[in-house]
C-alpha positions in Angstrom: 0.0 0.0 0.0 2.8 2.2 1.1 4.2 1.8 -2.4 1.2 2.3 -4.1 0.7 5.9 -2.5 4.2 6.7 -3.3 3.3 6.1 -6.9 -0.1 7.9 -6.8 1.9 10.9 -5.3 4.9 10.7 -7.9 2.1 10.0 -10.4 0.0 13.5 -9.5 3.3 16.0 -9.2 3.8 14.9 -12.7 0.2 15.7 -13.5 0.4 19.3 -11.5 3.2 20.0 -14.0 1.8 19.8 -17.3 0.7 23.1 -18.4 -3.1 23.9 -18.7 -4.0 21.3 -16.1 -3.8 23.9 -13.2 -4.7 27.1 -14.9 -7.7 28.7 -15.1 -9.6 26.7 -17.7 -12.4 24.7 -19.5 -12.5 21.5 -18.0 -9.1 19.3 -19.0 -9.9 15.9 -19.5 -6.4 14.4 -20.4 -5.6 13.6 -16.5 -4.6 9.8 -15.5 -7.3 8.3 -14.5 -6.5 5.5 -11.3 -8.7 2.1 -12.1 -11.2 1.8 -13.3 -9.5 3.9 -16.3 -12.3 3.9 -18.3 -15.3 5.5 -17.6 -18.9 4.2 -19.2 -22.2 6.0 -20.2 -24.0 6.5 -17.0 -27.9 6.8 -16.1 -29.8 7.3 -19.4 -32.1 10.7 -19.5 -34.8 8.8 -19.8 -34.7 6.3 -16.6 -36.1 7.7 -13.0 -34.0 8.9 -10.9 -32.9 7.4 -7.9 -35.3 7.9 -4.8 -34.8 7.8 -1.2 -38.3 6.0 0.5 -39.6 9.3 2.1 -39.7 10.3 -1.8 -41.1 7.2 -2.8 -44.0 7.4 0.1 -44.8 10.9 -1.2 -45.3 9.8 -4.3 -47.7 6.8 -3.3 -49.8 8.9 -1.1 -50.0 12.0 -3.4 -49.3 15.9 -3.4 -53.3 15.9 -1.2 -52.3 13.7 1.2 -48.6 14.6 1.7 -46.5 17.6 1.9 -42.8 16.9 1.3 -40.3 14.8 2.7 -36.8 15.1 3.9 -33.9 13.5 5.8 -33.5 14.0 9.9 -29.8 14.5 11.5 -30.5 10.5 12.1 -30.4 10.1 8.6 -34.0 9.1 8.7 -36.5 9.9 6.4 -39.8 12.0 7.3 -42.9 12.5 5.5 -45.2 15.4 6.3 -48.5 14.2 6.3 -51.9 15.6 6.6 -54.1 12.6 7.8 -54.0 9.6 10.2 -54.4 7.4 7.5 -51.2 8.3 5.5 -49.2 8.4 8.9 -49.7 5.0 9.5 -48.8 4.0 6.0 -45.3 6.1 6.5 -44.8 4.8 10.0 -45.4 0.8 8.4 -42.8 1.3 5.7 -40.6 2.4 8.2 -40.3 6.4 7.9 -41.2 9.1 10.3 -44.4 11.0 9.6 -45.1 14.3 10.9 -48.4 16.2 11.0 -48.7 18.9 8.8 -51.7 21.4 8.4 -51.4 22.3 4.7 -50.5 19.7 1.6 -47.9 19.8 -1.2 -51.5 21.0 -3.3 -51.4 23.7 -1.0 -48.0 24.9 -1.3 -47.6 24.6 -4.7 -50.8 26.9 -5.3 -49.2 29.5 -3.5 -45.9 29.3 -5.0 -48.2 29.7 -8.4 -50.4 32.7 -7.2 -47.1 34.4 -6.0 -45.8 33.8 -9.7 -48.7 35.2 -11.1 -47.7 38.5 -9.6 -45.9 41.1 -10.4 -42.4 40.1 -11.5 -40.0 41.9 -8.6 -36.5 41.0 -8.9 -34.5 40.3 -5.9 -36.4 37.8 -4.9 -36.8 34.8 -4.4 -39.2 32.0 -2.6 -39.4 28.1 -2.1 -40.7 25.2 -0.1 -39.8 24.5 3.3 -41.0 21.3 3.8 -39.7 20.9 7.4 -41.5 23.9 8.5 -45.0 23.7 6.0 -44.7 26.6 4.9 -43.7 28.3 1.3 -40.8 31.2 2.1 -40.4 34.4 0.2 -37.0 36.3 0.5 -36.2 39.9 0.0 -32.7 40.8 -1.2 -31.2 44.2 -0.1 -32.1 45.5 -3.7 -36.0 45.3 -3.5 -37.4 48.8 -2.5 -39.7 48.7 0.5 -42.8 49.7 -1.5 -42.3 46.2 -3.7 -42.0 44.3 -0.7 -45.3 46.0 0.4 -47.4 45.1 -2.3 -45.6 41.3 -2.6 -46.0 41.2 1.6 -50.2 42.3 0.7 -50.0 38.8 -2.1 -48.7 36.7 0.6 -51.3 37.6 3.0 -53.8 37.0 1.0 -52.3 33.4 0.4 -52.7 32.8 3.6 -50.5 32.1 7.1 -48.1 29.5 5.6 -46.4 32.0 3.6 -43.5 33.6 5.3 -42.0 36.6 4.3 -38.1 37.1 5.1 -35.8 39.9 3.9 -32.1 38.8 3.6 -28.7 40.3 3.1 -26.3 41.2 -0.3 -27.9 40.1 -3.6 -29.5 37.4 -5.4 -27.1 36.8 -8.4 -26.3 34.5 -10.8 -22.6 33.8 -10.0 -20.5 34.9 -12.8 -17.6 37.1 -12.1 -18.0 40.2 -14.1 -15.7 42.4 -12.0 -12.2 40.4 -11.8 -10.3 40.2 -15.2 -10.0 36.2 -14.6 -10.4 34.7 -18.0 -12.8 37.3 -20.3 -13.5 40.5 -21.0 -17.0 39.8 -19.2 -16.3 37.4 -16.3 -16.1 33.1 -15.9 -17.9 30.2 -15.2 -16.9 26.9 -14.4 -17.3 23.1 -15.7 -19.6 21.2 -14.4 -20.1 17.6 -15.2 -19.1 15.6 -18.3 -22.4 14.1 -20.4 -23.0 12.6 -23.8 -25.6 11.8 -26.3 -23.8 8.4 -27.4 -21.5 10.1 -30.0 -20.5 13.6 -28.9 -19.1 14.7 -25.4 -20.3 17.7 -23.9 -19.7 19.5 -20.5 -23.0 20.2 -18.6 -23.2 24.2 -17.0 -25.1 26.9 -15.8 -27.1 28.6 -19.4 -26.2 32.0 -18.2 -22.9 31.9 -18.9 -23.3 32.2 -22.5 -25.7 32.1 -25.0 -25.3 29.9 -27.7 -22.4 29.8 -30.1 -20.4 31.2 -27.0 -17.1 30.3 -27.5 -15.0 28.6 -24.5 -11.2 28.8 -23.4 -8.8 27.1 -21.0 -6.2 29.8 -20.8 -6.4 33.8 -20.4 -5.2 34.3 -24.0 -7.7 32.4 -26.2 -5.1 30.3 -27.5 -6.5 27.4 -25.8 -9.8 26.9 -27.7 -12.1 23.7 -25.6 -15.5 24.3 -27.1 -18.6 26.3 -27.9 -22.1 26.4 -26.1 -25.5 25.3 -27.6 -28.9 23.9 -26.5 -29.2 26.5 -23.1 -32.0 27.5 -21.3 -31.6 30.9 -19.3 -33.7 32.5 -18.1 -36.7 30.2 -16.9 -34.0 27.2 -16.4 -30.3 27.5 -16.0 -28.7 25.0 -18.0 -26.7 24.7 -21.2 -24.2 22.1 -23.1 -20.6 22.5 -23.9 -19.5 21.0 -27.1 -15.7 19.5 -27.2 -13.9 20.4 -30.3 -12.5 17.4 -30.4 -15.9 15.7 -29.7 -14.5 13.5 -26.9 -14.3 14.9 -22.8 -11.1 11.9 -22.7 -9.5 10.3 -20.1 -10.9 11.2 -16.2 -14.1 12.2 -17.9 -16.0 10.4 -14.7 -14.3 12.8 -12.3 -15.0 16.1 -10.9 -12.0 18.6 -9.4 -12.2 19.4 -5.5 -8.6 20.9 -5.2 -5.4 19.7 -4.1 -4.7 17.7 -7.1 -7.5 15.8 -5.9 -11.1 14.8 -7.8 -14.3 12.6 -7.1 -15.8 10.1 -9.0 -19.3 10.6 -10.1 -21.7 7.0 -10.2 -24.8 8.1 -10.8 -27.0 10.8 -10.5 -30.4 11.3 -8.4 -33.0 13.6 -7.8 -31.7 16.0 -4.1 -33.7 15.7 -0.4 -33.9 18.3 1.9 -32.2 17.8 4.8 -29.0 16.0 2.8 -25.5 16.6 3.6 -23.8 18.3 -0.4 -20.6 19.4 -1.8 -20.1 22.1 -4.4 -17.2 22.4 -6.2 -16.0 25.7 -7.9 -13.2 27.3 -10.0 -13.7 30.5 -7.6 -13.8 29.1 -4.0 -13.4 25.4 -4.0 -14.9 22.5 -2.4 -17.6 23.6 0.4 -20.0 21.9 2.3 -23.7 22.6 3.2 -27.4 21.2 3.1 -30.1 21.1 1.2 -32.7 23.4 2.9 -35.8 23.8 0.2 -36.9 22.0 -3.2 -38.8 23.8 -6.2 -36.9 27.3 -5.3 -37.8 30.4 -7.7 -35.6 33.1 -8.2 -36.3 36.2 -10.0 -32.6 37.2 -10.9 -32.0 40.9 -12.8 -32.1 38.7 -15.9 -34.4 36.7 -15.8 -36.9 34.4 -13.5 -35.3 30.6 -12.9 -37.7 28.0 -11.3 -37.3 24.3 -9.9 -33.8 25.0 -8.6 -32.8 23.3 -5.2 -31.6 25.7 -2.4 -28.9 25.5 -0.1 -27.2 27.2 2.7 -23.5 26.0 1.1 -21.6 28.8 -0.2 -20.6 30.2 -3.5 -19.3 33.2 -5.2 -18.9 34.7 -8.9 -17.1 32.4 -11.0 -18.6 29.2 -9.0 -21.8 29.3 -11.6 -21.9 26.2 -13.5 -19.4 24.1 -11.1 -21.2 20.2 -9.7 -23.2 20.0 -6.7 -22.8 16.2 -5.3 -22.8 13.9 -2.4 -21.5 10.6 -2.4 -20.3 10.8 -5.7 -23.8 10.9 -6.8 -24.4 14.5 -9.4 -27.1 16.4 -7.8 -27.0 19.7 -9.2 -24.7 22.8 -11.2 -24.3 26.3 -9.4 -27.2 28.6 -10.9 -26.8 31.9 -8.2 -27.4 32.9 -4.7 -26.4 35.9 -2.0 -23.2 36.4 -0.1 -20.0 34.6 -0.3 -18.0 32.2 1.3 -16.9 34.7 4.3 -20.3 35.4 5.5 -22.1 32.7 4.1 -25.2 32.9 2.4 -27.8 31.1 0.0 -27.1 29.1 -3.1 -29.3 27.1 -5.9 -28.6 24.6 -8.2 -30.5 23.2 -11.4 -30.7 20.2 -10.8 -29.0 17.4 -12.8 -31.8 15.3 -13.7 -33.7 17.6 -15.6 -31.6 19.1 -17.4 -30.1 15.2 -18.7 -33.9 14.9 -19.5 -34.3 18.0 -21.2 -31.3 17.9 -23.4 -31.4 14.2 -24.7 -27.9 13.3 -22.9 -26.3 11.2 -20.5 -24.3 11.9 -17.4 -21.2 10.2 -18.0 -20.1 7.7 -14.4 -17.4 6.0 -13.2 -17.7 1.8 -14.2 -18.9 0.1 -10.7 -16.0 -2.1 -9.8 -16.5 -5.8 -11.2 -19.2 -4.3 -14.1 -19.8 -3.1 -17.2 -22.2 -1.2 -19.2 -24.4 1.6 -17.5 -23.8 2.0 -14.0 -26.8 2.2 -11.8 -27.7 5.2 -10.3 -27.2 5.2 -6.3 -29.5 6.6 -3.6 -29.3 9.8 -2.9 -27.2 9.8 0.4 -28.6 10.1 3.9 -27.4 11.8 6.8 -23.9 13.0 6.9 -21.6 12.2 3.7 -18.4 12.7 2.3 -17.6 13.8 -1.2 -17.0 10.3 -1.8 -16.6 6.9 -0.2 -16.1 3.8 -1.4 -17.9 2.5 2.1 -20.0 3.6 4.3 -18.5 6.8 6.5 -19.1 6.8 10.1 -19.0 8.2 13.4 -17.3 11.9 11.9 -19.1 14.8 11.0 -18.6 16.5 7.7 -16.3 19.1 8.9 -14.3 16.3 10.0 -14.5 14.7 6.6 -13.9 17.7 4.7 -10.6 18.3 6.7 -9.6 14.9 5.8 -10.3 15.2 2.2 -8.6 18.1 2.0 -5.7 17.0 3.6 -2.4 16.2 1.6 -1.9 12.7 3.1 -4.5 11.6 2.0 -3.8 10.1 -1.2 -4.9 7.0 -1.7 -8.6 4.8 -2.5 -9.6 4.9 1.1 -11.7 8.1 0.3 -12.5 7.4 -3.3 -10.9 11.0 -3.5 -8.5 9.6 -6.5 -5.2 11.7 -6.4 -3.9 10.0 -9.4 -7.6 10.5 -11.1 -7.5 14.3 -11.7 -9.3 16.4 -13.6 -9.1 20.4 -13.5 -12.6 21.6 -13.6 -11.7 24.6 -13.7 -12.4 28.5 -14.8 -14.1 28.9 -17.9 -15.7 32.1 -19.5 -17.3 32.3 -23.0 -16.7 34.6 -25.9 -19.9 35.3 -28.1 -18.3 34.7 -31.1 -14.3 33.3 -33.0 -13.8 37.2 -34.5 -13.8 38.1 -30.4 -10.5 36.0 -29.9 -8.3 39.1 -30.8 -10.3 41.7 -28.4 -9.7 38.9 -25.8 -5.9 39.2 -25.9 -5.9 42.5 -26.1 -8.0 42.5 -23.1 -5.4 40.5 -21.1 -2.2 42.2 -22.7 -3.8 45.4 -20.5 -4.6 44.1 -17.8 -2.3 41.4 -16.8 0.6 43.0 -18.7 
């Protein structure tokens, strides 16, 4: 084992030497991969997600009867219910079941009469399952006279709509202030995907528009691919075309710094109450929770629905980069408020629709002894590393995180792969191949 590591490590210095691998960048796919080196077309768009039961129960008892579901600090699921009836059915298969006063019919009316509004942006509102209620946030930009009339909508909803105002800005998180990689701002790489014979890289949709133009390096010498098939606003997804066609070797793995990158297996459909990662170009691997599902948020540009929110971190530049949890894909950075020194909200489209919208397939690591598609695992309960190739007990995630992030350790005990990197890294598009020159130019200035 010893020897092995020493090889892994020996193995990645080389890696953190090659030029493009560690810049700012589209993501680079020509990293060793550790075994298995090949990775194999993952959970077709078409197949349902993976469920957790408390899902699985809501979806039995229906959106009258029920009200949600999420995952306890046991790791056990809970379904709000709204009768007897149904709380014996929960309690049987083995869940939790709370009483609830309003159902998933309920909520979701609201959240469409509040859309039927008047469009205020800065704002933002989504389902809190845990408390039964529908939760409407006020960024520091919304004048006092639009939270009036939006406060009067809610009140006429009824009591299960709570109104909150919050601090900074919701945003989506491209950097347009710091020259990083454009003369407009960055993005990063989320997840590799495919349709069978082209490999794209899945990302946020307002990064670009289509025909946007992608780099790996500050001059636009190193051309990775061009955008297509987004949606932005109303979702916040789009495709990344390789030039080459192919993402390459490592194409199942996802950067978390240090050299150091996650295998993705599947992808599934997020909880509340579920321990995430995010990984981003700007600020790296954090850690947080899922806290609401079906979030709307009416950004300057544009209103973006169905996105899951979080109270992880993220700041300009993260936009686009993989939200995940036991290497499962959950989600890609869409926007939020505050940063990673205050903290703050984040939301992510999820994964599984946007493989179902645009025809492709979220490409996984081969399960060990396998072949062919790999199955998509349950979403994970409870506290959870980035990655594990067991079950991880007994430590909390700060605990975990620290591990992870810790130089020693190099080797499969975390199903962190040293040797298996991939540089998801900054990316930023340019509308159009005549813009290349203006980019340069742009950096010459700047950077000197």
């Amino acid at each position: 084992m010893r020897h092995a590591r020493r090889r892994v490590v020996r193995r990645v210095t080389r890696l953190a030497a090659v030029g493009g691998l560690l810049l700012g960048g589209a993501m680079v796919t020509n990293a060793v991969a550790s075994e298995p080196p090949d990775p194999s077309i993952g959970v077709p768009y078409s197949a349902r997600p993976a469920t957790s039961m408390g899902t699985d129960l809501v979806s039995r008892l229906g959106t009258s009867r029920t009200a949600g579901s999420w995952v306890d600090s046991a790791g056990r699921p809970v379904v709000a219910v709204t009768d007897e009836k149904a709380a014996d059915e929960v309690e049987r298969a083995g869940a939790r079941a709370k009483m609830v006063r309003h159902s998933m019919s309920d909520l979701k009316s609201a959240t469409a009469t509040l859309r039927s509004a008047p469009r205020v942006p800065g704002t933002a509102w989504a389902l809190d399952y845990k408390s039964n209620e529908v939760v409407v946030r006020g960024d520091s930009t919304v004048s006092a006279s639009d939270w009036s009339r939006l406060t009067d909508v809610a009140e006429g909803i009824g009591g299960f709509v709570r109104m909150e105002r919050t601090e900074g800005t919701f945003t989506t998180r491209v950097n347009g202030a710091q020259p990083i990689l454009s003369t407009a701002g960055r993005c990063s790489a989320g997840f590799n995907v495919t349709d069978g014979t082209t490999d794209y890289i899945l990302t946020a949709g307002h990064c670009g528009p289509d025909g946007s133009v992608w780099f790996a390096d500050d001059r636009g010498r190193k051309q990775v691919g061009s955008s297509l098939k987004g949606s932005f606003p109303g979702d916040d997804y789009s495709l990344v075309k390789y030039d080459s066609g192919r993402a390459g070797e490592g194409a199942d793995v996802v950067a978390v710094g240090d050299g150091k990158g996650v295998r993705i297996t599947g992808v599934a459909d997020a909880e509340v109450g579920q321990k995430i990662f995010r990984s981003g170009s700007t600020s790296g691997l954090r850690q947080g929770e899922v806290t609401a599902l079906n979030a709307t948020v009416n950004y300057p540009e544009g209103t973006v629905t169905g996105l899951i929110e979080t109270n992880v971190c993220a700041e300009p530049g993260d936009s686009g980069g993989p939200m995940f949890a036991d290497g499962v894909a959950l989600g890609v950075t869409s926007g939020g408020s505050g940063d990673c020194r205050a903290g703050g909200t984040t939301f992510f489209q999820p994964v599984t629709k946007a493989l179902t919208e645009l025809g492709v397939k979220l490409i996984v690591a081969k399960q060990a002894g396998g072949t062919g598609a790999s199955p998509a695992p349950a979403a994970s309960q409870g506290a959870a590393s980035p990655g594990s190739s067991a079950p991880v007990t007994g430590e909390d995630v700060s605990g975990l995180l620290t591990r992870l992030t810790d130089p020693r350790n190099v080797g499969p005990g975390l199903l962190v792969i040293a040797g298996s990197l991939v540089a998801l890294v900054a990316t930023r598009w340019i509308r159009a191949e005549q813009d290349r020159k203006a980019y340069r130019q742009y950096y010459s200035a700047t950077w000197g």
